[in-house]
C-alpha angles and dihedrals in degrees: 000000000000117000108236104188108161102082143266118285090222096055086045095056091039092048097047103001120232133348140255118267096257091047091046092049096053089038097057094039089059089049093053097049089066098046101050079048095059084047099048082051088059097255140108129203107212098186106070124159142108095283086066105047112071130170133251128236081269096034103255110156116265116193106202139190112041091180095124088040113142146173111274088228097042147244073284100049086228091120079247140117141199119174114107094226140139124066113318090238086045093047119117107234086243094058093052097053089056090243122149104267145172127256096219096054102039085050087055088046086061095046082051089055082042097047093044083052102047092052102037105030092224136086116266088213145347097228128349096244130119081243100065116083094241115042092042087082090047087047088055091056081250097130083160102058083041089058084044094056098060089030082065097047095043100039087181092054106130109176118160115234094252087059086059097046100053089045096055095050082058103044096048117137091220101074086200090066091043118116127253128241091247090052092049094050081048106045131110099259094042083056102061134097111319134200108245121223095280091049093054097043087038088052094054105041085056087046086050097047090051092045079055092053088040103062092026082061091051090048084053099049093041083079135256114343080238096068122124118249113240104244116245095247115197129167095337093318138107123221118195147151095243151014120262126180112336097333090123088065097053127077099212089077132068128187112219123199126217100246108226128231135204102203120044094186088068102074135036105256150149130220118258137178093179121104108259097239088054079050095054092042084055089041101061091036085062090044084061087049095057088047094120086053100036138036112210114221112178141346126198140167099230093181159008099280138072086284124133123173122208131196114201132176130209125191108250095230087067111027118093080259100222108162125209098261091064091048083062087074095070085057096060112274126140115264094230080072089061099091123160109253127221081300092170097046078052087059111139096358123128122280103214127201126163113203134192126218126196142180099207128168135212132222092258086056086256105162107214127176115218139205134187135162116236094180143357141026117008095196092054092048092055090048088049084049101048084045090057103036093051094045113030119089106246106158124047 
């Protein structure tokens, strides 16, 4: 597997929020070439967004996880699809309402959620519905109260005409007025001044230095590297990395090993540096946080090892509702088997994932968190996912 050594686009907009015109530009550019070349080569991605395009040692663009890639005709060969999949904020209007839709245009949907990001450092919209406070505007054919509405949140937002306007091409609900990729690389805004190769490489190792300074501020102010770590309790045990005192003799206390793996590629994961029973504190007290999305049902410690599952419910009425039968799809089964349930009978009801959580450790001493779904709703697991990985603090 290929190093990529440069950083993560999404760390980089989290940590210092959206780029200049000329970066975003060549940055975008850059984006888009890969892209149209995955579709010249018959294929469509389906799961776009920040967490999937890293950057290389010399900050080349890297795409990443082609785990929803399709042919752009079809297991068919009809140019449809069916299957409900991506990340619910990346996902073209069309795909979430479990309409047929094309690769092509629900992939440019999701550059059009990216572009918007990596200018202006904040999400168009939550979800392309008519329900979300954004896209409704867009929905109602009203660009311009959609433009008002974040002008109105982000009172420093300067953005030029031609930006808008090929935002919202992209961003269309109806995937048939959408523009093409060869229109986007043409048009007007993509046509303005743009960073060469050294400002680029020069942008983000400045953004990388001061993401350096950054965490090494927040290990500094943590307190003294001598510190004890605050044990992982849980139902009258304590879970921790080793023995003090005379833990070992008392059965209240487990120690618990980072199980080691040969092959990172293999999990979804996130580089950490933290010990893992600083990670699972950190963990439940996100999981409180959540409490208006999520309601928690059950953790437990299954094993030995730094693994925790948790069981979590959504209302139906809010959750991305993606049934079982859907999530069947990721194991191999033809799309024509994803079919939509009685999803209106199912009205209200729970929607149920267990998920399980690990600290593991490869044979170069590389942390990772894990993450992987035993049960439930796939779609609810990705949007769980998304939700830690963008909030808990993994590097210090």
């Amino acid at each position: 597997m290929e190093h990529v050594g440069g950083g993560e686009l999404l760390q980089t907009l989290i940590d210092h929020g959206g780029f200049s015109e000329p970066i975003c530009r060549a940055v975008f550019k850059e984006m888009l070439m890969g892209i149209n070349h995955l579709h010249q080569k018959g294929m469509c991605h389906r799961d776009l967004k920040p967490d999937n395009i890293l950057f290389t040692t010399g900050f080349d663009i890297k795409v990443t996880d082609f785990g929803f890639m399709l042919p752009l005709e079809g297991r068919e060969r009809l140019a449809w699809l069916k299957s409900r999949v991506g990340t619910l904020t990346y996902m073209a209007p069309e795909v979430l309402a479990r309409e047929k839709y094309q690769g092509k245009q629900a992939d440019i949907y999701s550059l059009g959620v990216i572009l918007f990001i990596l200018l202006i450092g904040n999400m168009p919209v939550e979800s392309a519905s008519s329900d979300d406070r954004f896209f409704r505007y867009l929905s109602a054919n009203k660009p311009d109260m959609f433009w008002a509405a974040h002008q109105k949140s982000i009172p420093d937002m300067n953005v030029s005409p031609q930006f808008k306007e090929l935002i919202n091409l992209m961003l269309s609900p109806d995937a048939c007025l959408r523009i093409d990729m060869g229109d986007i690389i043409c048009h007007p805004w993509m046509q303005g001044e743009i960073a060469t190769k050294e400002e680029v490489v020069a942008e983000m190792e400045s953004r990388n230095l001061k993401s350096k300074q950054m965490a090494e501020t927040q290990r500094v102010s943590s307190g003294p590297s001598g510190e004890p770590h605050r044990d992982f309790e849980l139902g009258g045990t304590t879970y921790v990395v080793d023995f003090t005192g005379g833990q070992a003799e008392d059965e209240k206390f487990v120690k618990l090993d980072l199980r080691s793996i040969e092959d990172e590629s293999e999990f979804t994961r996130a580089l950490t540096n933290r010990n893992p029973d600083e990670i699972f504190n950190e963990l439940r007290e996100k999981f409180k946080e959540f409490a208006d999305d999520y309601e928690v049902l059950d953790i437990v410690v299954p094993e030995s090892s730094w693994k925790v599952e948790i069981r979590l419910s959504k209302n139906k009425n809010t959750a991305a509702d993606e049934d079982d039968e859907e999530e069947e799809h990721f194991e191999g089964l033809d799309e024509e088997e994803n079919k939509t349930d009685e999803n209106d009978e199912l009205a209200g009801i729970k929607e149920e994932c267990k998920l399980m959580f690990e600290v593991v450790k490869t044979p170069d001493d590389k942390r990772f968190l894990t993450c992987t779904k035993s049960m439930g709703s796939f779609l609810l697991y990705r949007e769980v996912w998304d939700k830690i990985q963008n909030t808990l603090y993994l590097l210090q």
